[in-house]
N, C-alpha and C positions, 0 to 999 in steps of 0.2 A: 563380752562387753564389760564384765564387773569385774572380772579379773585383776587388771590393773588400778582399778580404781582405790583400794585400801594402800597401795603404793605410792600413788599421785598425793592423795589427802595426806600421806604419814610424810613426805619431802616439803608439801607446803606450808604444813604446819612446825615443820623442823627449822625454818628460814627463818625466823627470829632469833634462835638458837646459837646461828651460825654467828650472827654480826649484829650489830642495831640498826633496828629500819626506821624509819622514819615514819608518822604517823598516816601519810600518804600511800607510805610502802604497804605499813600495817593492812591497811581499809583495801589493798588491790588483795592481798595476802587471804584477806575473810572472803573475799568476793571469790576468789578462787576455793577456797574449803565449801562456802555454799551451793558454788554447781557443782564440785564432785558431791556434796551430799544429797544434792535436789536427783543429779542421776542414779545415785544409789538406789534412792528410793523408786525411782522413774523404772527402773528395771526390774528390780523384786518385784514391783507391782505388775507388771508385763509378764513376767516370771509365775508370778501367781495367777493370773486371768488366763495362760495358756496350758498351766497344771489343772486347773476348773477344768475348763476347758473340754481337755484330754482326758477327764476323768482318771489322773493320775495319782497316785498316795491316798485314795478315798478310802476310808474307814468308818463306815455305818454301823451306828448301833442305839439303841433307842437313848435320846436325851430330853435331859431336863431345862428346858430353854430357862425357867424362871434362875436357876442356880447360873447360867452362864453369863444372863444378864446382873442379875447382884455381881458378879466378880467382874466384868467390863465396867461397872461404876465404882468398884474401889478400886479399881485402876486410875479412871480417869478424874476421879471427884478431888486430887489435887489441882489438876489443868485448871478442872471449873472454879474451884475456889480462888487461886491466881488468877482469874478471870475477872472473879468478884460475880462470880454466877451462882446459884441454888441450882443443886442437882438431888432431883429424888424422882425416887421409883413407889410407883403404883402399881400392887396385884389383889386380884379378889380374892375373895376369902376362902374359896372352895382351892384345893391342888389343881395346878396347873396339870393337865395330860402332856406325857411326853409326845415327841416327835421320831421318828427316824431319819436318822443323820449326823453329817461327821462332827465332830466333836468342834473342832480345831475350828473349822471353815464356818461353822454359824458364829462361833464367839467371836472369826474375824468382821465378818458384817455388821455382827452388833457395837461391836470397837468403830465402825468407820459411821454407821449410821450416827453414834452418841458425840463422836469425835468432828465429825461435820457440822451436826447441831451446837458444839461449843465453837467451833472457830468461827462460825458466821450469826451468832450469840455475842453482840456486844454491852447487852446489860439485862438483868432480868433471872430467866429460871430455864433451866431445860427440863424434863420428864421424863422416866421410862414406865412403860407400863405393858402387862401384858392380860389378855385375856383369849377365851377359847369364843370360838363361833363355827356352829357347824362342826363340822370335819377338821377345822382348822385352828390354833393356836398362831397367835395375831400378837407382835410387840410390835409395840408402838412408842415413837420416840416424839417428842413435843418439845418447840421452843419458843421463847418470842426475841427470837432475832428477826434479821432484816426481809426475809420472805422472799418468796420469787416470783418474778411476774409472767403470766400465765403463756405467754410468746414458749419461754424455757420449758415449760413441764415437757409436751413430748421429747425432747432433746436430753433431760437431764440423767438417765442414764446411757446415754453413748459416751464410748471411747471417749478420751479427752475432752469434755467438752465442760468449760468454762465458763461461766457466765463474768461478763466485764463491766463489772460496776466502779464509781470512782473509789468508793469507801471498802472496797476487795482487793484492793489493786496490790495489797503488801500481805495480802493473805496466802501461806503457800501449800499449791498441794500439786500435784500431778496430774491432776484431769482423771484417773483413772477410781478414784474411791468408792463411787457408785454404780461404777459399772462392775467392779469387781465385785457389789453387795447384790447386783442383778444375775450377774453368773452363778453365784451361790446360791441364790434362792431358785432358779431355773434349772441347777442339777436339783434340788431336792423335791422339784416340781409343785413349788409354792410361787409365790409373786412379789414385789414388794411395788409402791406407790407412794405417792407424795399427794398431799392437800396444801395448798399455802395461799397466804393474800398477804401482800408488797407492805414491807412497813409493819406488818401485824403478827409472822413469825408462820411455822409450818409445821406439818405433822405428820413426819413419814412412818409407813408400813410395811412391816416384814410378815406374811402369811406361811405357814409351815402346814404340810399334812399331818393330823396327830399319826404315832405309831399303831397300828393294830395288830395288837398281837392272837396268834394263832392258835 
Protein backbone atom coordinates (compact mmCIF):
# COMPACT_ATOMS: atom_id res chain seq x y z
CA UNK A 1 0.00 0.00 0.00
CA UNK A 2 2.87 2.68 0.40
CA UNK A 3 4.72 1.56 -2.34
CA UNK A 4 3.36 3.71 -4.77
CA UNK A 5 2.46 6.44 -2.77
CA UNK A 6 6.08 8.55 -2.89
CA UNK A 7 5.33 8.16 -6.90
CA UNK A 8 1.59 9.50 -6.98
CA UNK A 9 2.72 12.52 -4.51
CA UNK A 10 6.17 13.19 -6.81
CA UNK A 11 3.52 13.46 -10.36
CA UNK A 12 1.26 15.60 -8.50
CA UNK A 13 3.35 17.82 -7.30
CA UNK A 14 5.33 17.88 -10.79
CA UNK A 15 1.75 19.33 -12.62
CA UNK A 16 2.34 22.78 -12.10
CA UNK A 17 5.78 22.26 -13.61
CA UNK A 18 4.44 20.93 -16.62
CA UNK A 19 1.93 24.01 -17.67
CA UNK A 20 0.15 26.74 -15.59
CA UNK A 21 -2.88 25.84 -13.69
CA UNK A 22 -5.20 27.77 -12.60
CA UNK A 23 -5.85 28.68 -9.06
CA UNK A 24 -8.69 26.11 -9.05
CA UNK A 25 -6.45 23.53 -10.73
CA UNK A 26 -3.80 24.56 -7.97
CA UNK A 27 -6.43 24.04 -4.57
CA UNK A 28 -7.59 20.28 -6.42
CA UNK A 29 -3.65 19.72 -6.98
CA UNK A 30 -2.96 20.30 -2.68
CA UNK A 31 -6.10 18.38 -2.14
CA UNK A 32 -4.60 15.47 -3.84
CA UNK A 33 -0.85 15.80 -2.07
CA UNK A 34 -2.82 16.02 1.23
CA UNK A 35 -4.52 12.45 0.93
CA UNK A 36 -1.56 10.86 -0.40
CA UNK A 37 0.24 12.45 2.72
CA UNK A 38 -2.69 11.77 5.25
CA UNK A 39 -2.25 7.86 3.79
CA UNK A 40 1.27 7.87 4.32
CA UNK A 41 0.94 8.68 7.60
CA UNK A 42 -2.32 6.37 8.02
CA UNK A 43 0.02 3.36 7.10
CA UNK A 44 3.21 3.88 8.94
CA UNK A 45 0.94 4.18 11.79
CA UNK A 46 -0.85 0.78 11.10
CA UNK A 47 2.77 -0.36 10.24
CA UNK A 48 3.83 0.65 13.63
CA UNK A 49 0.80 -0.82 15.77
CA UNK A 50 1.24 -4.20 14.04
CA UNK A 51 5.36 -4.16 14.64
CA UNK A 52 4.16 -3.54 18.63
CA UNK A 53 2.23 -5.72 18.21
CA UNK A 54 4.20 -8.58 16.87
CA UNK A 55 6.90 -7.74 19.18
CA UNK A 56 8.96 -7.12 16.09
CA UNK A 57 12.64 -4.98 16.15
CA UNK A 58 12.22 -4.67 20.03
CA UNK A 59 15.28 -3.77 21.55
CA UNK A 60 15.30 -3.68 25.50
CA UNK A 61 17.74 -2.10 27.61
CA UNK A 62 17.38 -0.04 30.73
CA UNK A 63 16.35 3.74 29.83
CA UNK A 64 16.39 6.96 31.03
CA UNK A 65 12.83 8.15 30.50
CA UNK A 66 13.65 11.82 31.88
CA UNK A 67 16.62 12.25 28.93
CA UNK A 68 13.90 10.96 26.35
CA UNK A 69 11.41 13.34 27.47
CA UNK A 70 13.88 16.64 27.36
CA UNK A 71 14.54 15.59 23.70
CA UNK A 72 10.82 14.99 22.65
CA UNK A 73 10.34 18.75 23.86
CA UNK A 74 13.25 20.14 21.93
CA UNK A 75 11.72 18.49 19.25
CA UNK A 76 8.54 19.78 19.54
CA UNK A 77 8.91 23.28 21.61
CA UNK A 78 9.11 24.93 17.98
CA UNK A 79 5.25 23.38 16.91
CA UNK A 80 4.24 24.94 20.39
CA UNK A 81 5.86 28.28 20.05
CA UNK A 82 4.06 28.60 16.44
CA UNK A 83 1.31 27.73 18.42
CA UNK A 84 1.74 30.65 20.76
CA UNK A 85 1.89 27.88 23.48
CA UNK A 86 4.38 27.63 26.77
CA UNK A 87 5.86 24.30 26.83
CA UNK A 88 7.89 23.25 29.85
CA UNK A 89 8.94 20.25 31.71
CA UNK A 90 8.73 19.43 35.31
CA UNK A 91 11.17 16.76 37.37
CA UNK A 92 11.93 16.22 41.03
CA UNK A 93 14.97 16.79 42.23
CA UNK A 94 15.94 13.43 43.15
CA UNK A 95 17.15 11.11 39.64
CA UNK A 96 14.76 9.73 37.92
CA UNK A 97 15.06 5.41 38.16
CA UNK A 98 15.47 3.99 34.78
CA UNK A 99 13.01 1.68 33.15
CA UNK A 100 13.44 -1.32 30.93
CA UNK A 101 12.58 -0.85 27.54
CA UNK A 102 13.00 0.06 23.97
CA UNK A 103 14.60 3.00 23.40
CA UNK A 104 12.92 4.18 20.05
CA UNK A 105 9.13 3.12 21.12
CA UNK A 106 8.80 5.00 24.42
CA UNK A 107 10.34 8.21 22.79
CA UNK A 108 7.58 7.56 20.16
CA UNK A 109 4.72 7.79 22.69
CA UNK A 110 6.07 10.38 24.48
CA UNK A 111 6.17 12.47 20.84
CA UNK A 112 2.41 11.46 20.22
CA UNK A 113 1.27 11.99 24.03
CA UNK A 114 3.08 15.96 23.80
CA UNK A 115 2.20 16.29 20.08
CA UNK A 116 -1.60 15.49 20.84
CA UNK A 117 -1.64 17.86 23.90
CA UNK A 118 -0.42 20.76 21.37
CA UNK A 119 -2.73 20.16 18.51
CA UNK A 120 -5.89 20.13 20.68
CA UNK A 121 -3.98 23.13 22.83
CA UNK A 122 -5.47 26.27 21.34
CA UNK A 123 -3.95 28.80 23.75
CA UNK A 124 -2.35 28.60 27.15
CA UNK A 125 0.66 26.03 28.25
CA UNK A 126 1.20 22.44 27.84
CA UNK A 127 3.58 20.50 30.60
CA UNK A 128 5.82 17.43 30.98
CA UNK A 129 6.68 16.05 33.97
CA UNK A 130 7.88 13.08 35.46
CA UNK A 131 8.06 11.35 38.77
CA UNK A 132 8.49 7.82 40.38
CA UNK A 133 5.70 6.07 42.40
CA UNK A 134 6.03 2.81 43.79
CA UNK A 135 7.58 0.45 41.42
CA UNK A 136 6.77 2.70 38.65
CA UNK A 137 8.17 5.95 36.91
CA UNK A 138 4.86 8.05 35.77
CA UNK A 139 5.27 11.17 32.81
CA UNK A 140 2.94 13.02 32.78
CA UNK A 141 1.83 15.44 30.21
CA UNK A 142 -0.66 18.38 31.10
CA UNK A 143 -2.55 20.98 28.98
CA UNK A 144 -5.24 23.46 29.12
CA UNK A 145 -6.76 22.91 25.83
CA UNK A 146 -10.19 21.84 25.06
CA UNK A 147 -10.68 18.57 27.36
CA UNK A 148 -12.73 15.68 26.70
CA UNK A 149 -15.96 14.87 27.83
CA UNK A 150 -16.19 12.01 29.92
CA UNK A 151 -18.73 9.90 27.18
CA UNK A 152 -14.93 9.58 25.12
CA UNK A 153 -12.60 8.44 28.02
CA UNK A 154 -13.28 4.72 27.77
CA UNK A 155 -13.15 4.98 23.75
CA UNK A 156 -10.06 7.21 23.60
CA UNK A 157 -7.56 4.75 23.18
CA UNK A 158 -9.15 2.48 20.42
CA UNK A 159 -8.20 2.06 16.97
CA UNK A 160 -9.37 5.19 15.07
CA UNK A 161 -11.31 6.68 17.21
CA UNK A 162 -11.98 10.36 16.92
CA UNK A 163 -13.68 12.51 18.78
CA UNK A 164 -16.08 15.13 16.38
CA UNK A 165 -16.17 18.36 17.77
CA UNK A 166 -16.92 21.58 15.63
CA UNK A 167 -13.63 23.38 16.55
CA UNK A 168 -11.56 19.80 15.65
CA UNK A 169 -13.02 19.41 12.59
CA UNK A 170 -9.53 20.84 10.48
CA UNK A 171 -7.38 19.13 13.17
CA UNK A 172 -5.53 16.28 11.33
CA UNK A 173 -4.43 12.98 12.51
CA UNK A 174 -5.24 9.33 11.78
CA UNK A 175 -7.19 8.09 14.72
CA UNK A 176 -4.46 5.83 15.37
CA UNK A 177 -1.90 8.10 17.94
CA UNK A 178 -3.17 6.86 21.05
CA UNK A 179 -3.56 3.70 20.48
CA UNK A 180 -0.24 3.24 19.28
CA UNK A 181 0.93 5.20 22.92
CA UNK A 182 -1.39 2.13 24.38
CA UNK A 183 0.43 -0.58 22.56
CA UNK A 184 3.63 0.55 23.71
CA UNK A 185 3.04 0.93 27.04
CA UNK A 186 1.24 -2.59 27.13
CA UNK A 187 4.42 -4.38 25.58
CA UNK A 188 6.32 -2.83 28.44
CA UNK A 189 3.61 -3.76 30.77
CA UNK A 190 2.85 -0.32 32.13
CA UNK A 191 -0.42 1.58 31.43
CA UNK A 192 -1.20 4.90 30.39
CA UNK A 193 -4.62 6.97 31.30
CA UNK A 194 -6.14 10.25 30.85
CA UNK A 195 -7.82 12.70 33.49
CA UNK A 196 -9.71 15.68 31.79
CA UNK A 197 -12.75 18.12 32.33
CA UNK A 198 -14.43 19.72 28.95
CA UNK A 199 -13.17 23.30 28.38
CA UNK A 200 -10.61 22.97 31.33
CA UNK A 201 -7.75 20.82 29.54
CA UNK A 202 -6.27 17.21 30.51
CA UNK A 203 -3.67 15.23 31.93
CA UNK A 204 -2.63 12.19 30.36
CA UNK A 205 -0.42 9.19 31.87
CA UNK A 206 2.33 7.13 30.83
CA UNK A 207 3.26 4.33 33.79
CA UNK A 208 6.62 2.49 33.24
CA UNK A 209 7.88 -0.51 35.47
CA UNK A 210 11.31 0.82 36.92
CA UNK A 211 14.22 -1.47 35.69
CA UNK A 212 15.58 -3.82 38.37
CA UNK A 213 18.64 -4.76 37.97
CA UNK A 214 20.15 -8.17 39.19
Amino acid sequence: LRSPLPSMRGYATMIPMVDKVTPKQQEFVDKIVGGIEHMTHLIDDLLDIGRIEAGVDIEMSPCRVDELARRVMQELRPRAIANGLELAMHLQEAAISPVWGDRVLLGHAITNLVDNAIKYTFEGSVSVGLMEKGSQVVVWIRDTGIGIEAVHLPHLFEKFHRIKRRDTIKIKGTGLGLAIVKSIADLHKGRVWVESDPDRGSTFYLALPKHVSE
